[in-house]
PLY file of the C-alpha trace (Angstrom):
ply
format ascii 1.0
element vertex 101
property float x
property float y
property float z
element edge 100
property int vertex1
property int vertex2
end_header
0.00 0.00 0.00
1.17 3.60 -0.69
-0.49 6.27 1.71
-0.01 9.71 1.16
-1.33 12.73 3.71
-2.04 15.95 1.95
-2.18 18.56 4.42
-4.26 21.40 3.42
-4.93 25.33 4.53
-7.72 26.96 3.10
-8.80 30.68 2.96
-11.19 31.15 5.87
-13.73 32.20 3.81
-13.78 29.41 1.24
-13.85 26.41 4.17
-17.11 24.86 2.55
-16.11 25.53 -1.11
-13.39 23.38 -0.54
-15.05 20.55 1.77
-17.94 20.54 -1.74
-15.02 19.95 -3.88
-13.03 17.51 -1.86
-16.14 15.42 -1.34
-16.87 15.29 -5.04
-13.09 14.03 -5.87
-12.96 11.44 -2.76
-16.71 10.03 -3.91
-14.95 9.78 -7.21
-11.54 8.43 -6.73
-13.20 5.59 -4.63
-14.15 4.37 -7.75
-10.69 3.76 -9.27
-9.50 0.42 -9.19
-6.24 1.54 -7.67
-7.47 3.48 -4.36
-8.70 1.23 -1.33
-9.51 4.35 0.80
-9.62 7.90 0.78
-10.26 10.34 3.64
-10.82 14.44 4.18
-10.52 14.86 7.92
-10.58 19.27 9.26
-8.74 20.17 12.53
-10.91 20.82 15.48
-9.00 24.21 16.38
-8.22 25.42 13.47
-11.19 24.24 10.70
-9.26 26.18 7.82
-6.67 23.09 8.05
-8.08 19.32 6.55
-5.81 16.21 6.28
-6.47 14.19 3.03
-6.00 10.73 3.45
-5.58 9.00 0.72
-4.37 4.90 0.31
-3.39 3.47 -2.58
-2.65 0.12 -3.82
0.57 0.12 -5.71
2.90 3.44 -5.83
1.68 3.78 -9.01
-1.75 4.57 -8.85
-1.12 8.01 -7.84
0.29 9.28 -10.96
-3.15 7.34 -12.42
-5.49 9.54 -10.00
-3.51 12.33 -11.46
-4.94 11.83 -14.77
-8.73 11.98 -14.31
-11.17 14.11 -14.67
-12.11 14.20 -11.31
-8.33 15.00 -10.06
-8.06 17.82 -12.73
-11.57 19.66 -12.06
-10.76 19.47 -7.96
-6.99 20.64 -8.27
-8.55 23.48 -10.58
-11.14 24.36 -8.66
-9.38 24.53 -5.01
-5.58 26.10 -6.35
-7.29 29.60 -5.34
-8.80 28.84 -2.64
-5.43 27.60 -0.61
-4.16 29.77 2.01
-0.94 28.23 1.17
0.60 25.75 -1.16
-0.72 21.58 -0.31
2.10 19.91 1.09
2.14 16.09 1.62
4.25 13.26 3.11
4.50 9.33 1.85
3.75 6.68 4.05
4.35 2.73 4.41
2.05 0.59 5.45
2.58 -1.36 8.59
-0.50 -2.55 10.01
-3.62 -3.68 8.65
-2.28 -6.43 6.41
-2.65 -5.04 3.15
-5.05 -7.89 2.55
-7.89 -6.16 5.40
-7.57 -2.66 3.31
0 1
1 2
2 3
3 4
4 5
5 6
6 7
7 8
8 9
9 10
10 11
11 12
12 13
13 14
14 15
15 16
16 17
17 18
18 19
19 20
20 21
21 22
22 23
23 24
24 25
25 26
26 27
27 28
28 29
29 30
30 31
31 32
32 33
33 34
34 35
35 36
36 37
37 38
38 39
39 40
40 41
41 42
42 43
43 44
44 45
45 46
46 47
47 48
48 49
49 50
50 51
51 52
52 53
53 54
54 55
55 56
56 57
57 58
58 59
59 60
60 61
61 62
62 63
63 64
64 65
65 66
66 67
67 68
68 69
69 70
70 71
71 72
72 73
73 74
74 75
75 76
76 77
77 78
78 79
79 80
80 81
81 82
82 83
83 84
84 85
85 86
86 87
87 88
88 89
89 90
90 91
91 92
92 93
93 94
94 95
95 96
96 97
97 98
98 99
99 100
């Protein structure tokens, strides 16, 4: 599995813009073969700031969420919205088995 956190900080102002669009693209990308589980979680103190959580099932299914529709109309829609620019870190699995994802 391949699990990537994007950590993102957006405009005050345009909180429920982005939690629309980020729904649309998670409802989506659970459809692709290649994701077992995508998340949008917003900090309790600070609800400008949302974790996407998003597991994939090879590290190349990424670059294949890249290319969809879906991917293309969200990244275009929330770019200027963002407070600042997404940031994200990689992760390894280590527990579930990747079999229980």
């Amino acid at each position: 599995m391949y699990i990537v956190h994007v950590h993102v900080h957006v405009k005050p102002n345009q909180i429920e813009a982005f939690k629309a669009a980020t729904l649309e693209n998670a409802r989506n990308s659970l459809k692709e073969p290649g994701i077992a589980r995508f998340d949008m979680i917003q900090q309790a103190d600070d609800p400008t700031r949302f974790v996407l959580v998003e597991v994939y099932r090879t590290a190349d299914d990424p670059a294949r969420h890249k290319e969809t529709v879906h991917y293309n109309r969200w990244r275009e829609t929330i770019e200027p919205i963002l407070a600042e620019p997404r940031t994200r870190t990689v992760y390894a699995n280590v527990f579930p088995d990747e079999e229980d994802w």
